[in-house]
N, C-alpha and C positions, 0 to 999 in steps of 0.2 A: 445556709440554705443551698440546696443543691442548682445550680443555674439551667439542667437537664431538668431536672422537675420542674422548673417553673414553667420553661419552654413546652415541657409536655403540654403542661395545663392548660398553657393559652392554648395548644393545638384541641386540648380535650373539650375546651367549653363552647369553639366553633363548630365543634363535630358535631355535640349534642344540641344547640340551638338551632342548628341547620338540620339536621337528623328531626327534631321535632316539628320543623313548617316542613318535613317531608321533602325538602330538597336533595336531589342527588349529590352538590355538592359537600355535603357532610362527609362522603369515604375520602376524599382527599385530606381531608383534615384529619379523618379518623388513625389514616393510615401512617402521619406523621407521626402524632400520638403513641401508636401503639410499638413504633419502631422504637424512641428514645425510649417508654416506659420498660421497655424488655430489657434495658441496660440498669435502669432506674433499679427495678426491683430483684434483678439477677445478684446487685450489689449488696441489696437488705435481706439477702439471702430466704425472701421467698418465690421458690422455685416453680411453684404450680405458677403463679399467676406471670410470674416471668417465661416461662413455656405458653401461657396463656397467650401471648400477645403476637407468637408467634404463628397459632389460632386466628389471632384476629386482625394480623395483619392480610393472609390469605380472604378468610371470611368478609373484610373491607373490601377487598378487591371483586368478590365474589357478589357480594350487593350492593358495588358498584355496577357491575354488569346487569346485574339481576332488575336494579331500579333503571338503569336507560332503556329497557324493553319495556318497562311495566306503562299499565295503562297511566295515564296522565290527565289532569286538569288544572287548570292555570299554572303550572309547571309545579306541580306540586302529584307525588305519587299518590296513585289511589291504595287505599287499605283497606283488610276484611280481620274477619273474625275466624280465629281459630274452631276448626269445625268439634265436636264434642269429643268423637271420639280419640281426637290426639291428649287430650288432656291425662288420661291414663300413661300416655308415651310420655309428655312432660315430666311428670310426676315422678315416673321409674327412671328413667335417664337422669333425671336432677342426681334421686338420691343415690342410686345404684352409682356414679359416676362420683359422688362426695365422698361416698368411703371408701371407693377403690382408692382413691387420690388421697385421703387420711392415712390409709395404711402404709398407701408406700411411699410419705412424702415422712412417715413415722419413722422409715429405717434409713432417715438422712438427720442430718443437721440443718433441717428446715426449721425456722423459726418459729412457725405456727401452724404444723400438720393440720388440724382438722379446719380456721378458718380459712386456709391457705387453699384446701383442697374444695370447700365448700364453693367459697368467691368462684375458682377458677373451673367449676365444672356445672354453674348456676352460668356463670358468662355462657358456656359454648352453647347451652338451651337456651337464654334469651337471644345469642346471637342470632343465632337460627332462625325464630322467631320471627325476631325484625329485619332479617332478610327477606322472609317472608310475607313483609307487609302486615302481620298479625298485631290488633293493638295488644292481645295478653301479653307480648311481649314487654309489656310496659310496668304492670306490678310484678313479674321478676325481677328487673332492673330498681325497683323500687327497695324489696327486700334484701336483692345483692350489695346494693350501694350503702345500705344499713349496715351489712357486715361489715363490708370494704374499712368504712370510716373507721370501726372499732380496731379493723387489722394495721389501717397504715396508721392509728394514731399509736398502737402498743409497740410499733417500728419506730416509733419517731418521724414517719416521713408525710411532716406537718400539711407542706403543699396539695400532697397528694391525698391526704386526709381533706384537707381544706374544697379540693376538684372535688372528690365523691359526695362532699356536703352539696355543691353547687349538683351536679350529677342527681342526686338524691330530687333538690328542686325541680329540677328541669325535668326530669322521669316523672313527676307527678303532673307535671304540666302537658307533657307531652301525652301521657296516656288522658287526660280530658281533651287533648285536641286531636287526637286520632279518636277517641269514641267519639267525638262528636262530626269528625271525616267519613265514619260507616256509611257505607251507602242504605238507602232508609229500604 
């Protein structure tokens, strides 16, 4: 076992349980996270999601900002609902951005073009997302973390199969505790 992956995890699973009671302290956690996994998976030579993290080291930092402005109540960020008509933008950015990233992750020695490019262009829309305070961002991460588990378990990289299982949990948790955060 890799002692960088495990270290990741622990950093991955305070992100998300902190991430889901809505506390801002989750980007610092996130941020460690996402820095060792870029090494992590640079090495299992998938490249999308290792470029990924590079995404989402920025994008941590980004709602981290984003959440110490946002409105608040018992220190816990307020959430809304993605308005209707972005869901068409979700939709085409998801997919349009999966097979740009299959194509050309095709004309490498990537180890799994299409979920490789799927995972990593599904993260940058749910990132988004839940920068945004959006709960939809929640069954993205739901679906993503379904693939994830399939991709890091055909790498062999047990741990990090292991986090997206927990990840998987905690996305379903979290999107009932942000739907039930909407303001009525």
């Amino acid at each position: 076992m890799n002692p960088w992956e495990i270290l990741a995890a622990g950093f991955g699973l305070a992100n998300v349980v902190l991430l889901a009671r809505r506390s801002v302290w989750n980007y610092p956690c996130g941020m460690a996270m996402v820095a060792i996994l870029a090494f992590v998976f640079w090495d299992a030579r998938l490249y999308a999601v290792a470029g990924l993290q590079l995404f989402f080291f920025a994008a941590q930092l980004h709602g981290l900002l984003s959440w110490l402005k946002a409105p608040a109540s018992d220190g816990q960020v307020l959430v809304r609902r993605l308005p209707r008509r972005g869901w068409p933008v979700v939709l085409v950015a998801g997919t349009g951005a999966s097979l740009l990233l299959a194509l050309l992750l095709a004309q490498t020695d990537a180890a799994a073009p299409i979920s490789d490019g799927a995972v990593a262009a599904w993260s940058l829309v749910a990132q988004l997302l839940t920068n945004g305070r959006h709960v939809e961002s929640w069954p993205l991460w739901v679906g993503i973390n379904i693939i994830s588990i399939g991709l890091y378990a055909s790498q062999g990289l047990w741990v990090t199969m292991a986090l997206y299982g927990a990840f998987l949990v905690v996305a379903l948790w979290s999107w009932r505790l942000w739907h039930r955060a909407l303001p009525a």
